[in-house]
N, CA, C and O atoms as a Tinker XYZ file with bonds, in Angstrom:
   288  protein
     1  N      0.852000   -1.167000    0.000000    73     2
     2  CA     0.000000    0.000000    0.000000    64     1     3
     3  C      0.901000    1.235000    0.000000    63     2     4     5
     4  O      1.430000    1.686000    1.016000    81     3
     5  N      0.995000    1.602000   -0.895000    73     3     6
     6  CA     1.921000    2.982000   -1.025000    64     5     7
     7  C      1.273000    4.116000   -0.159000    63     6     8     9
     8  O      0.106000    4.444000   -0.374000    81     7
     9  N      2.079000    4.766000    0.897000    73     7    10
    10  CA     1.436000    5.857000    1.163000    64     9    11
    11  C      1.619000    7.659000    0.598000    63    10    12    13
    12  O      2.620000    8.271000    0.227000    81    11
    13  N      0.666000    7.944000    0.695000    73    11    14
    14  CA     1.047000    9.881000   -0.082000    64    13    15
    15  C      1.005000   10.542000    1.339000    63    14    16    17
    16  O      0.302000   10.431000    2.343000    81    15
    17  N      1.938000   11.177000    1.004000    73    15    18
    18  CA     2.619000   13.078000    2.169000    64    17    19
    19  C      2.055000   14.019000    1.241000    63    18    20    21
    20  O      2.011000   13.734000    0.044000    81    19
    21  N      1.651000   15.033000    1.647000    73    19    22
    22  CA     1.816000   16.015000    1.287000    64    21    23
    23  C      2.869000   16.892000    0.965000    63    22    24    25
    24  O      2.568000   18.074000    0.797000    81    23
    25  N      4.054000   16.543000    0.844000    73    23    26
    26  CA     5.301000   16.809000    1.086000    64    25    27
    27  C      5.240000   18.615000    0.411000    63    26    28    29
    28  O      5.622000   19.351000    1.321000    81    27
    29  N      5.030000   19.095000   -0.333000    73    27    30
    30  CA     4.740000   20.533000   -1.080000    64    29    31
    31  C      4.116000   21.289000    0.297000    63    30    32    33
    32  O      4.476000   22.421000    0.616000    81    31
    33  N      3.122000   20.497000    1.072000    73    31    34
    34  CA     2.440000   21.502000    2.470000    64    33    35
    35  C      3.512000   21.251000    3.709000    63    34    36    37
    36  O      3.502000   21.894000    4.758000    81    35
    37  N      4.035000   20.650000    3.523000    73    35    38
    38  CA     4.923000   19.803000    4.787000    64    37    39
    39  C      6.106000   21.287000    5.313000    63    38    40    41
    40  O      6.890000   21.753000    4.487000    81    39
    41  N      6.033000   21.772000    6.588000    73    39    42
    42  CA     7.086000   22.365000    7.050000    64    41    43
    43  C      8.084000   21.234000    7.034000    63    42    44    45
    44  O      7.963000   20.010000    7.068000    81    43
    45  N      9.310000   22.216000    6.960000    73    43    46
    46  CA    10.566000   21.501000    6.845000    64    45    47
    47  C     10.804000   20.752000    8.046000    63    46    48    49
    48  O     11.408000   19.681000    7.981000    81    47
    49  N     10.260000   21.351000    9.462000    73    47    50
    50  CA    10.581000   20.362000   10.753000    64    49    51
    51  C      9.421000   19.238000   10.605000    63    50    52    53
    52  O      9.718000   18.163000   11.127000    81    51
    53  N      8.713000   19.274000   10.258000    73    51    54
    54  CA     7.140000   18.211000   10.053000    64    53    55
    55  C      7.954000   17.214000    9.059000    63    54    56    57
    56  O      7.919000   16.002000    9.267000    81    55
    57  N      8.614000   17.706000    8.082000    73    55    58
    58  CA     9.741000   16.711000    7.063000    64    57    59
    59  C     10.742000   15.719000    7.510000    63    58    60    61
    60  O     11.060000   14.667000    6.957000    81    59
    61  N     11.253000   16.321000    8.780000    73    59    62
    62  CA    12.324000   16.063000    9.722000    64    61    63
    63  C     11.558000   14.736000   10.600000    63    62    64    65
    64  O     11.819000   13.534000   10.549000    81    63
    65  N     10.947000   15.171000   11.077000    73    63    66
    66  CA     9.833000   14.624000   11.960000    64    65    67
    67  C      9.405000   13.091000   11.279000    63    66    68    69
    68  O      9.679000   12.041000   11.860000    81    67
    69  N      8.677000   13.141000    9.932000    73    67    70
    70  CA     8.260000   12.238000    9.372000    64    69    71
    71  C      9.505000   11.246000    9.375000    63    70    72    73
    72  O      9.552000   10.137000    9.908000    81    71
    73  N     10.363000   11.807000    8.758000    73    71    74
    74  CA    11.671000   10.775000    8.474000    64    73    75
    75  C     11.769000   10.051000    9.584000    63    74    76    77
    76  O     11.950000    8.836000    9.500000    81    75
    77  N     11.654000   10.759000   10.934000    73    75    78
    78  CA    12.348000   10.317000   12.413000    64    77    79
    79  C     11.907000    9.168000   12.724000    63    78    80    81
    80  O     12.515000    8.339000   13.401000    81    79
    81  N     10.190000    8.978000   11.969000    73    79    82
    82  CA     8.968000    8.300000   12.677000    64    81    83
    83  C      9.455000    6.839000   11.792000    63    82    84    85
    84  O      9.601000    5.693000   12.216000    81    83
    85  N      9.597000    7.290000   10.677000    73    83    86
    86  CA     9.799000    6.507000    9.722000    64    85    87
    87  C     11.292000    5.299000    9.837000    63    86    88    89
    88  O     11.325000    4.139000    9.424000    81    87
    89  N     12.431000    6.108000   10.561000    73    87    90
    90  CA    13.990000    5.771000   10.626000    64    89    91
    91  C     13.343000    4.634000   11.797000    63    90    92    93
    92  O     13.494000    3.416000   11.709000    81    91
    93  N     12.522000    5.411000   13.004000    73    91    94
    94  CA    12.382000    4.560000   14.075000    64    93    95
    95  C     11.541000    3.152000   13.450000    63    94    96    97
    96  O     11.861000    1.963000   13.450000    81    95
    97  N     10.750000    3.623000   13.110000    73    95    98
    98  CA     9.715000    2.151000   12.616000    64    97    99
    99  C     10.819000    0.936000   12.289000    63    98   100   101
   100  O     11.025000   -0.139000   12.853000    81    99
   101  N     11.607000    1.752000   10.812000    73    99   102
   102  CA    12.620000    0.813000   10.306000    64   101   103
   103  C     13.585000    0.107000   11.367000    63   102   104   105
   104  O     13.953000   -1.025000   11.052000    81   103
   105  N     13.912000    0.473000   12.233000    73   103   106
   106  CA    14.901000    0.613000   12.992000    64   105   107
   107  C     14.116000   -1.031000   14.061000    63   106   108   109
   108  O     14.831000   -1.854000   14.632000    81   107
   109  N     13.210000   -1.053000   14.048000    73   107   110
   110  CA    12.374000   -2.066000   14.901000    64   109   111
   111  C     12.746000   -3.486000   14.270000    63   110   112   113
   112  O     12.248000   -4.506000   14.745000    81   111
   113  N     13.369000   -3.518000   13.508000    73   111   114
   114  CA    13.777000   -4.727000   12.560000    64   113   115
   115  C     14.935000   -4.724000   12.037000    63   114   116   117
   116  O     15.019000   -4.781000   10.810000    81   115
   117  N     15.764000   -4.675000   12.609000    73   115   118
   118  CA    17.353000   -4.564000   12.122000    64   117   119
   119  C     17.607000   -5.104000   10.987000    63   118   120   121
   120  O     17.986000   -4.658000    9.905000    81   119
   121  N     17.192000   -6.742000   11.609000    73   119   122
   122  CA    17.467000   -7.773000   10.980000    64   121   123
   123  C     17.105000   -7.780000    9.171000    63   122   124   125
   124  O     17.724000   -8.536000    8.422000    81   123
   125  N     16.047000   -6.844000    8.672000    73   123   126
   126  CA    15.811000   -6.249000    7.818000    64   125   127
   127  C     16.546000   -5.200000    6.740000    63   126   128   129
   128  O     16.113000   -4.807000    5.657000    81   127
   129  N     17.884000   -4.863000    7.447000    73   127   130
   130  CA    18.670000   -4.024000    6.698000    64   129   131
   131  C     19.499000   -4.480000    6.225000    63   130   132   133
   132  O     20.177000   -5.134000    7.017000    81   131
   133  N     19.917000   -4.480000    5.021000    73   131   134
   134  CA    21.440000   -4.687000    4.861000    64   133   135
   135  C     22.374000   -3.605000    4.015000    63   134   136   137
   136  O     22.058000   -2.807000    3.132000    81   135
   137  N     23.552000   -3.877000    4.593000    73   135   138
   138  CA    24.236000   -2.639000    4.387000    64   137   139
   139  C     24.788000   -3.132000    2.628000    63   138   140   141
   140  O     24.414000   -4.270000    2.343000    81   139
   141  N     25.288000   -2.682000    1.930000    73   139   142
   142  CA    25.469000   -2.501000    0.667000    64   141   143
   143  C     26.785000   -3.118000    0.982000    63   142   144   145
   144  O     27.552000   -3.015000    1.940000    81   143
   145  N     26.805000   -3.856000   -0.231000    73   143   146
   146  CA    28.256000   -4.504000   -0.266000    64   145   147
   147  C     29.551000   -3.359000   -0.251000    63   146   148   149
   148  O     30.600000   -3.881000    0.126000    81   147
   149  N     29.641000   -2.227000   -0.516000    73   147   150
   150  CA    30.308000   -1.421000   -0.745000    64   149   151
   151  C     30.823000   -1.006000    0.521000    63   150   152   153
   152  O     31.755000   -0.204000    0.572000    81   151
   153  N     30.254000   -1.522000    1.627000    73   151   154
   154  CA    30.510000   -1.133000    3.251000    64   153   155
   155  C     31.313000   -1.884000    3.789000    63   154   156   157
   156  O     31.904000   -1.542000    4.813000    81   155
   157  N     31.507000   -3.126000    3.175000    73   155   158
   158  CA    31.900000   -4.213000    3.765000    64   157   159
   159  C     33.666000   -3.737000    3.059000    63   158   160   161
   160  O     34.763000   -3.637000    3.609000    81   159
   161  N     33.262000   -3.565000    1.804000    73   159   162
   162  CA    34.867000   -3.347000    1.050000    64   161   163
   163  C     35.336000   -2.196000    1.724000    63   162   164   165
   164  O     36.566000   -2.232000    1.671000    81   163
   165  N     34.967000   -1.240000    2.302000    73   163   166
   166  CA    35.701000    0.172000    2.873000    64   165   167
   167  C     36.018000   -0.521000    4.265000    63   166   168   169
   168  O     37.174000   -0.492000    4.686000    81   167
   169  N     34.999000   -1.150000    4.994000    73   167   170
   170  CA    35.751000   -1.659000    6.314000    64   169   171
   171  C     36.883000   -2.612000    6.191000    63   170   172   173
   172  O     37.824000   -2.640000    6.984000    81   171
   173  N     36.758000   -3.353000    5.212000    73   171   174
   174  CA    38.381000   -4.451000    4.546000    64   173   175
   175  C     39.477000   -3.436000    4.630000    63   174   176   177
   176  O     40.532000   -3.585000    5.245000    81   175
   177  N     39.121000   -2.425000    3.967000    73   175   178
   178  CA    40.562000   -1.442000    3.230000    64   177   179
   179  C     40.701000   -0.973000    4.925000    63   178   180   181
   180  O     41.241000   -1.706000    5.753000    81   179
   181  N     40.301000   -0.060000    5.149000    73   179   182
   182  CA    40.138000    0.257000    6.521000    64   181   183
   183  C     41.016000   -0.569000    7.682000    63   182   184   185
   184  O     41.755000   -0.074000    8.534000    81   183
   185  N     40.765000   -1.718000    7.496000    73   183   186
   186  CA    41.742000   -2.810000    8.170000    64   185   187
   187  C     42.916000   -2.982000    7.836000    63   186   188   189
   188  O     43.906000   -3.136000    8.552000    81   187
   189  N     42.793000   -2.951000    6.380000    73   187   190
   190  CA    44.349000   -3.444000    5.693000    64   189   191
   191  C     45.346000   -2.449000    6.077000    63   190   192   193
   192  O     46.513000   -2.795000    6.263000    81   191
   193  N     44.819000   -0.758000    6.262000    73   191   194
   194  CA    45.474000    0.012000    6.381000    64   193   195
   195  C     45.582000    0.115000    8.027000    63   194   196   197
   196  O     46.467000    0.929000    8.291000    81   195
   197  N     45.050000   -0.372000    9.092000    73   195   198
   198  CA    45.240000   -0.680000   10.140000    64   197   199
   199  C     46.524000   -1.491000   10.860000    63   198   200   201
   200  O     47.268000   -1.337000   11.829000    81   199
   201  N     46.308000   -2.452000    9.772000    73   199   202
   202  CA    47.258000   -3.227000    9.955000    64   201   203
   203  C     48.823000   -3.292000    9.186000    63   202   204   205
   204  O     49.861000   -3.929000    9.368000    81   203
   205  N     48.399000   -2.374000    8.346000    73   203   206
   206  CA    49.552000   -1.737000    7.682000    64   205   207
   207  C     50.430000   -0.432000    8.134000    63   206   208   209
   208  O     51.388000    0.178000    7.659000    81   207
   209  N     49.612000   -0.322000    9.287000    73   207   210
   210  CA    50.523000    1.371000    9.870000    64   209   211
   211  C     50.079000    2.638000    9.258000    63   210   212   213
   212  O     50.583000    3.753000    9.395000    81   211
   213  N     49.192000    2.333000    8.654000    73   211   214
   214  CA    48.995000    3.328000    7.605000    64   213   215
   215  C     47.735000    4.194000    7.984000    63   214   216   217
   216  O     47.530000    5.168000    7.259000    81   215
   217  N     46.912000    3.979000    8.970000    73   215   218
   218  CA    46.018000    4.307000    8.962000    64   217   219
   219  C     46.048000    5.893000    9.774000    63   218   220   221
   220  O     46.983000    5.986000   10.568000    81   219
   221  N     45.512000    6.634000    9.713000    73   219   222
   222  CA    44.991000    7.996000   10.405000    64   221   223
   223  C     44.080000    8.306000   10.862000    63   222   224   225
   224  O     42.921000    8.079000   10.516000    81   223
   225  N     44.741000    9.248000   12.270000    73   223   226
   226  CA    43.796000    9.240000   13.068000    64   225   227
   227  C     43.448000   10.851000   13.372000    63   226   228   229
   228  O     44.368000   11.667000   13.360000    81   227
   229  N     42.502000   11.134000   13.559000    73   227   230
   230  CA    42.453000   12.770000   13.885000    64   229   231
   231  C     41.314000   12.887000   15.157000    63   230   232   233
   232  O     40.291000   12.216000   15.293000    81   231
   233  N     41.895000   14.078000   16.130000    73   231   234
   234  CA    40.938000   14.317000   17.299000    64   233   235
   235  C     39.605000   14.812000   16.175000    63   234   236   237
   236  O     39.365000   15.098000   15.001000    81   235
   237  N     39.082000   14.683000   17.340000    73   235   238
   238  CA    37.338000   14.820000   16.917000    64   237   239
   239  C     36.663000   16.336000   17.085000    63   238   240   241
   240  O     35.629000   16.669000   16.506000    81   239
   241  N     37.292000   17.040000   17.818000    73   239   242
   242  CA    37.280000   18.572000   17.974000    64   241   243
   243  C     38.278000   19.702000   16.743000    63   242   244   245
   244  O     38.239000   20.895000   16.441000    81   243
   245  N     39.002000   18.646000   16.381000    73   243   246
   246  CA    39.505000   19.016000   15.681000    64   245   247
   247  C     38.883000   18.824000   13.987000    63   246   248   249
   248  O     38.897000   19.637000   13.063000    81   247
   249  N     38.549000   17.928000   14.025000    73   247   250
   250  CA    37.574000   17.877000   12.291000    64   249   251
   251  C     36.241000   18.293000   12.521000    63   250   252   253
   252  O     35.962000   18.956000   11.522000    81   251
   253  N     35.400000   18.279000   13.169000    73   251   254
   254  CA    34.607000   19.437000   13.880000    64   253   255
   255  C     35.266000   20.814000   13.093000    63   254   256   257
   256  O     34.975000   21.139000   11.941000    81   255
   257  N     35.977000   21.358000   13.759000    73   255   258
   258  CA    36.149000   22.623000   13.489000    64   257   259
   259  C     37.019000   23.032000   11.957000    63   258   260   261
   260  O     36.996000   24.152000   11.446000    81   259
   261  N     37.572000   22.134000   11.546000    73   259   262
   262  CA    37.600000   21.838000   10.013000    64   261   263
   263  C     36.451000   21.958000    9.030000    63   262   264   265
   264  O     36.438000   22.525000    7.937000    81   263
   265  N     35.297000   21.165000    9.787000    73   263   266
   266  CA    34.332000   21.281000    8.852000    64   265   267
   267  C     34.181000   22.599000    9.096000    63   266   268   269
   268  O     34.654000   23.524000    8.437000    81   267
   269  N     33.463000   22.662000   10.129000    73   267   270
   270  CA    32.825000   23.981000   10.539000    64   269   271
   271  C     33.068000   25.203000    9.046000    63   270   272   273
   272  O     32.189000   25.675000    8.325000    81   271
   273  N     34.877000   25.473000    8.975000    73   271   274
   274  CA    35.411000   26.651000    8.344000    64   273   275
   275  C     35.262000   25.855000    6.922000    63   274   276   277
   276  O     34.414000   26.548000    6.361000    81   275
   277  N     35.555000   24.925000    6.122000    73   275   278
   278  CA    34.737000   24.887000    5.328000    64   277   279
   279  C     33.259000   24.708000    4.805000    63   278   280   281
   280  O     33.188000   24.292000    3.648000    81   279
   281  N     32.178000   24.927000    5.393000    73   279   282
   282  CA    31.014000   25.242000    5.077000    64   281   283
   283  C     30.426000   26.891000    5.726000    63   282   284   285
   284  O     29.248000   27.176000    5.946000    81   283
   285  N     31.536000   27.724000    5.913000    73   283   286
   286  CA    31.210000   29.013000    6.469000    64   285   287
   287  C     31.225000   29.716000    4.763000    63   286   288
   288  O     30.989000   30.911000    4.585000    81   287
């Protein structure tokens, strides 16, 4: 049963909102998701470079405020 929004009348927090209701519902069934094979290959590389020395690490206040100044 497909459902219709009004999405054109919808405030942007009522938009926000819907999604939330929607993320939670989904969220009641994990077991239902699967992540895209493409997740699995970045967590491999991710490792390889773990285990290769290679990997980088950055404080978290610190790319925070990285972003921050590029989207100003």
């Amino acid at each position: 049963m497909p459902a219709t929004l009004q999405l054109k009348r919808m405030s942007f927090s009522e938009k926000i909102q819907t999604m939330e209701l929607l993320w939670d519902d989904i969220c009641k069934e994990p077991h239902k998701l699967e992540s895209p094979l493409w997740h699995l290959d970045e967590l491999n590389h991710r490792q390889n470079l773990i285990q290769d020395g290679k990997a980088e690490y950055f404080d978290w206040e610190d790319v925070k405020k990285n972003i921050r100044k590029e989207i100003e």
